[in-house]
C-alpha positions in Angstrom: 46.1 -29.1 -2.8 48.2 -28.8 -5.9 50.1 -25.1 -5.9 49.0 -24.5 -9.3 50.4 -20.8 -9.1 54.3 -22.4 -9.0 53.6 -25.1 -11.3 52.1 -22.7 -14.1 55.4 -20.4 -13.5 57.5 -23.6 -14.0 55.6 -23.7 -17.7 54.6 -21.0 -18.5 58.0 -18.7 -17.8 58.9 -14.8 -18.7 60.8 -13.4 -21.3 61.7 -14.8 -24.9 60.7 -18.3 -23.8 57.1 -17.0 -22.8 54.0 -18.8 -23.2 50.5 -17.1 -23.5 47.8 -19.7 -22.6 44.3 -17.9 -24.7 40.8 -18.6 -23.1 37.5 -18.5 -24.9 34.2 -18.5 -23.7 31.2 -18.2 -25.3 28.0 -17.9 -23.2 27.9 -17.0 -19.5 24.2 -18.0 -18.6 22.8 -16.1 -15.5 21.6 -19.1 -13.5 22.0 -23.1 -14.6 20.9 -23.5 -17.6 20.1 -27.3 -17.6 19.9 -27.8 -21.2 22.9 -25.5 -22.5 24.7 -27.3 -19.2 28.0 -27.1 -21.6 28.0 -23.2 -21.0 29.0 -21.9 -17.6 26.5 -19.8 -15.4 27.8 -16.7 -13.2 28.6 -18.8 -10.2 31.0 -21.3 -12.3 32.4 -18.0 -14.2 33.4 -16.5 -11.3 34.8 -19.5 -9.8 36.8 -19.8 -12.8 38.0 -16.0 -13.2 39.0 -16.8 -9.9 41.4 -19.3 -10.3 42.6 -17.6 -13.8 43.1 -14.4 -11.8 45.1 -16.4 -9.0 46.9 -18.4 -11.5 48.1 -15.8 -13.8 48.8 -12.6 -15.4 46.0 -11.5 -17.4 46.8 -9.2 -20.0 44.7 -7.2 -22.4 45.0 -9.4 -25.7 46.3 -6.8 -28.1 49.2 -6.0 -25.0 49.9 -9.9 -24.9 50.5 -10.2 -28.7 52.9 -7.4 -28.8 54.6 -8.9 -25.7 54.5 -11.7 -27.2 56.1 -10.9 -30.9 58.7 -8.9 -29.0 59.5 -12.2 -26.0 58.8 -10.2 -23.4 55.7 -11.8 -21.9 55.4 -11.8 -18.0 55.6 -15.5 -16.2 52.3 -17.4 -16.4 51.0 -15.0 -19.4 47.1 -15.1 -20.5 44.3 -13.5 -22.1 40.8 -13.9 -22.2 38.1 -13.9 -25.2 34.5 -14.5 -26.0 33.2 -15.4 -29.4 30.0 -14.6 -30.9 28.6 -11.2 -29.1 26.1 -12.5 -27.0 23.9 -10.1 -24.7 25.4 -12.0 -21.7 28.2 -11.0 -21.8 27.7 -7.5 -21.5 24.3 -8.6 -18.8 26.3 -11.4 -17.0 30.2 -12.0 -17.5 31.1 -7.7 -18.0 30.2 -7.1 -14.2 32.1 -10.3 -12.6 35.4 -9.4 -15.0 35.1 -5.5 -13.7 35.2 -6.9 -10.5 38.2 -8.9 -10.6 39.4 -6.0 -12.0 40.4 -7.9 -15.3 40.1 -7.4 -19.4 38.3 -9.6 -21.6 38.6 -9.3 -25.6 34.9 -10.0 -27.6 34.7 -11.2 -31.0 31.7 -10.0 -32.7 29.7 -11.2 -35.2 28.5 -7.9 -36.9 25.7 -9.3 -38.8 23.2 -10.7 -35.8 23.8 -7.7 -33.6 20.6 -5.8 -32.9 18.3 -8.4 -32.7 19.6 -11.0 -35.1 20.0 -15.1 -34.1 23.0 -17.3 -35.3 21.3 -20.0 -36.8 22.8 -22.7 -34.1 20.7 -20.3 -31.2 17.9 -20.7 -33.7 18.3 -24.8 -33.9 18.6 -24.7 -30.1 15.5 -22.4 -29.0 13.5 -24.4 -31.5 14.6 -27.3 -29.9 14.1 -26.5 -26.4 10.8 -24.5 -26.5 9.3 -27.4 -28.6 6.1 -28.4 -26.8 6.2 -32.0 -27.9 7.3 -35.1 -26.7 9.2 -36.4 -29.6 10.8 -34.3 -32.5 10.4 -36.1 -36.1 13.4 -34.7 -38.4 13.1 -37.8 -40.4 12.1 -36.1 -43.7 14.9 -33.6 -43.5 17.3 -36.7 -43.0 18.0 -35.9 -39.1 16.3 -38.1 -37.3 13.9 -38.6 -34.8 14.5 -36.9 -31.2 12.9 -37.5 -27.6 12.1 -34.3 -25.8 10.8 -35.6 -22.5 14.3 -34.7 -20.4 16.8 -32.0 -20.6 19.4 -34.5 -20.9 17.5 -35.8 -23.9 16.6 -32.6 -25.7 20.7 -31.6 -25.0 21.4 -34.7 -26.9 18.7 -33.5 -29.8 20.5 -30.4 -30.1 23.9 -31.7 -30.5 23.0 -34.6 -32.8 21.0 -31.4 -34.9 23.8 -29.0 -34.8 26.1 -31.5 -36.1 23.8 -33.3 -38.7 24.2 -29.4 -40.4 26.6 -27.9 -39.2 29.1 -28.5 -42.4 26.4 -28.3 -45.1 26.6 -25.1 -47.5 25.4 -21.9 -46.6 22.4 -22.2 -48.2 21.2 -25.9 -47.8 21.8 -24.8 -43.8 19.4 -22.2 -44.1 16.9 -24.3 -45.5 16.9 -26.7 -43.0 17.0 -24.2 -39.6 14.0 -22.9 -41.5 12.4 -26.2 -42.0 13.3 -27.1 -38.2 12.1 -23.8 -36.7 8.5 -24.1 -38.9 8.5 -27.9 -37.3 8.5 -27.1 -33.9 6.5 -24.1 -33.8 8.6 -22.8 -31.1 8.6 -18.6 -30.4 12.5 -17.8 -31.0 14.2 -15.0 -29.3 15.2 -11.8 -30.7 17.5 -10.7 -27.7 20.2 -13.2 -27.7 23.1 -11.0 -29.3 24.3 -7.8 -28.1 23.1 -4.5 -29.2 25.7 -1.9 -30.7 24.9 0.1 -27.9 26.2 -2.5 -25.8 29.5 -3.1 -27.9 30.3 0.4 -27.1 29.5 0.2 -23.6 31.7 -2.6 -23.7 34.9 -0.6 -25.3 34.1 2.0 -22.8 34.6 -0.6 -20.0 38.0 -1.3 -21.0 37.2 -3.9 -22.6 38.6 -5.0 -26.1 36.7 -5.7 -29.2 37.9 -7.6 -32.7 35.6 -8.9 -35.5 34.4 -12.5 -36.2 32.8 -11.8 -39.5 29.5 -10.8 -40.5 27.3 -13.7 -40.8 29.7 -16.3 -39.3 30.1 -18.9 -41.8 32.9 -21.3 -42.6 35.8 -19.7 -44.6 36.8 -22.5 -45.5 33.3 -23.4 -47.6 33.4 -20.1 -49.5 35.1 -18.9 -52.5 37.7 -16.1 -50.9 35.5 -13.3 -52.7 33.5 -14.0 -50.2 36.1 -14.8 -47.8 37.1 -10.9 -48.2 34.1 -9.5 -48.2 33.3 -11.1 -44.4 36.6 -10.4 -43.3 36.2 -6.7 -44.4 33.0 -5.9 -43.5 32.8 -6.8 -40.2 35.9 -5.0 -39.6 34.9 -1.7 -41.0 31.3 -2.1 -38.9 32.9 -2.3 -35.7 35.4 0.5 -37.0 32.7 2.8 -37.9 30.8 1.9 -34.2 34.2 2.4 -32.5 35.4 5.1 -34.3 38.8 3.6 -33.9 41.1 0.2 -36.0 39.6 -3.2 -34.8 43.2 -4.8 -35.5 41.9 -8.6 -33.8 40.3 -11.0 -35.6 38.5 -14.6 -34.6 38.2 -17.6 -37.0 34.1 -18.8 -37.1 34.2 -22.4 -35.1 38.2 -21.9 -35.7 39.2 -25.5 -36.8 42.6 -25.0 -39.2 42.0 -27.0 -42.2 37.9 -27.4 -41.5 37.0 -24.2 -40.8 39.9 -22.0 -42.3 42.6 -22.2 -44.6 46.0 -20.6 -45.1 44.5 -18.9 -47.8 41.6 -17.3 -45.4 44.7 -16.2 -43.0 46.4 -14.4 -46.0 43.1 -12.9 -46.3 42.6 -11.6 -42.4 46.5 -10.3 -42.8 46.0 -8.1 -45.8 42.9 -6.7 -44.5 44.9 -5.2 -41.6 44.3 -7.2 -38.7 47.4 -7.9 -36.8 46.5 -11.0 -35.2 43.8 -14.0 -35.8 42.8 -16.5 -32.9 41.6 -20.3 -33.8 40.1 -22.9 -32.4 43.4 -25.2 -32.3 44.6 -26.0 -28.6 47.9 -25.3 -27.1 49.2 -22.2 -26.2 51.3 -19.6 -27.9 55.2 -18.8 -28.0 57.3 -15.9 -29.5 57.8 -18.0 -33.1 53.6 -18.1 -33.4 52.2 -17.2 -36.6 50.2 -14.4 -35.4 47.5 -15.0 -37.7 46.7 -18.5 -36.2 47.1 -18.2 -32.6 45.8 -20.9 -30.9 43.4 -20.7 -28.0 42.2 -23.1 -24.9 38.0 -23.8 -23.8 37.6 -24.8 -20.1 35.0 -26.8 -19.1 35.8 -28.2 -15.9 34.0 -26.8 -12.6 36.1 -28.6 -10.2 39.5 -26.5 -8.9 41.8 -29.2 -9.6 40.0 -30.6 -13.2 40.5 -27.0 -14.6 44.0 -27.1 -13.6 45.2 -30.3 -14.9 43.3 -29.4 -18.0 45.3 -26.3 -18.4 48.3 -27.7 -17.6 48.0 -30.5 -20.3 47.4 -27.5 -22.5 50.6 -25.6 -21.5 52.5 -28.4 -22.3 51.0 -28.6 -25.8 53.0 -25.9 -27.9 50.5 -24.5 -30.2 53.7 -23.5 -32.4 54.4 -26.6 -34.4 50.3 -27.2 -35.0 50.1 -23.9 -36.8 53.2 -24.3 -38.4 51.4 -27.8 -39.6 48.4 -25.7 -40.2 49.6 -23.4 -42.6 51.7 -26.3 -44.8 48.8 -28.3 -44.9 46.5 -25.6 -46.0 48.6 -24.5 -48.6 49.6 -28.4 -49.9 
């Protein structure tokens, strides 16, 4: 067995040549979900907490940035996030981190709290509770699906999700509408958290930092617009809190495709003292803080996630945001 532990202090060290390696998860599902099979379920969550917990030294995220702008980060350094604000993570991944005694930091999308549905959740329930056998998109110009497998309505989804994904705001709308009125399907309306929950989730111990309002691209919106996400969401949470949300999240988190350097000047002047993408590879003290980059596991196996980590440890996230920022702003 690999001794992960020694390895991860050999590249991940202390001090001014510190490293903090950034996880995100999104959904933790309560059982197997065999359709959302990319998204772990408690039992893989808590297999991988475990190793993170035996592997590292988790730190709150706002303690790990100011560790890390100052070089004084522990050996082996992390954090933990979630994106989005779904209701699992207060239902599902909240108990199994309080157990491990460990802090998690959630990005919330302000606008779907409280009943709302990101329209991806809305493409995938429509999807998955469609009753037919075969799902004809061919009029919207996204093809024509089989439905008679999980494997095969996973494979609808994702083909969906990225036939839209990068169409303006509007036209993307349009066609979740379209799609949803297609299949018939009932949709959800308890897939986010509620804002009682957020709070419950501060008074965990847990951290909270905004992810916009409506969770668009930045990057496809005039930076009017820009601002006003960046603001608002900050100043909902704020006025839920009652105290600074100073941690910020890029939606989907691509540089370049999903944000510019002109949307990180824009998170910086609003107040937030740090912004996490989407970009692999882990952080240094010479990080722009407003483009930190994070890491996604996927693996279930012990020695998968490792190797995965480690190949993302040895990947300095410095010099791709330093490329980030000069090609943005080219």
């Amino acid at each position: 067995m690999i001794p992960w532990r020694q390895v991860f202090s050999l590249t991940s060290p202390s001090g001014r040549n510190g490293r903090l390696s950034t996880f995100i998860f999104h959904r933790v599902t309560a059982t197997r979900d065999e359709v959302l099979d990319w998204e772990p379920d408690a039992q893989a969550f808590e297999r991988m907490i475990g190793w993170i917990k035996n592997w590292f030294n988790v730190l709150p995220l706002d303690e790990a940035i100011v560790r890390l702008k100052h070089g004084d980060l522990p050996q082996r350094a992390a954090a933990i996030t979630f994106d989005d604000g779904y209701a699992d993570n207060f239902t599902t991944a909240l108990p199994i981190l309080k157990a491990h005694g460990l802090s998690a930091t959630f990005f919330i999308a302000t606008g779907y709290l409280d009943g709302g549905r990101m329209w991806n959740d809305t493409i995938v329930e429509s999807v998955r509770r469609c009753t037919a056998s075969i799902l004809d998109l061919s009029s919207l110009g996204l093809g024509i699906h089989p439905l008679d497998t999980p494997e095969a309505t996973r494979k609808a989804i994702q083909s969906i999700l990225g036939g839209i994904k990068y169409k303006d705001h509007s036209e993307r709308l349009d066609l979740v509408a379209s799609i949803a009125t297609t299949t018939r399907s009932e949709l959800p309306t308890d897939l986010m958290m509620t804002t009682a929950q957020v709070k419950a989730m501060r008074e965990e111990g847990m951290l909270i930092g905004a992810h916009t309002v409506r969770h668009p691209i930045l990057a496809r919106l005039p930076t009017t617009e820009v601002a006003a996400e960046v603001a608002h969401s900050k100043d909902h949470l704020e006025s839920v809190l009652g105290e600074p949300v100073t941690l910020f999240a890029y939606p989907n988190g691509k540089p370049n495709a999903d944000y510019r350097a002109v949307d990180a000047e824009i998170v910086r002047r609003t107040g937030f003292h740090a912004a996490m993408t989407t970009a692999w590879g882990v952080a240094d003290s010479r990080a722009d803080l407003m483009q930190l980059p994070r890491f996604t596991p996927w693996d279930r196996t012990r020695s998968q996630f490792g190797l995965r980590l480690l190949r993302n440890l040895v990947n300095n996230g410095r010099a791709r945001a330093s490329q980030i920022a000069h090609n943005s702003s080219s």
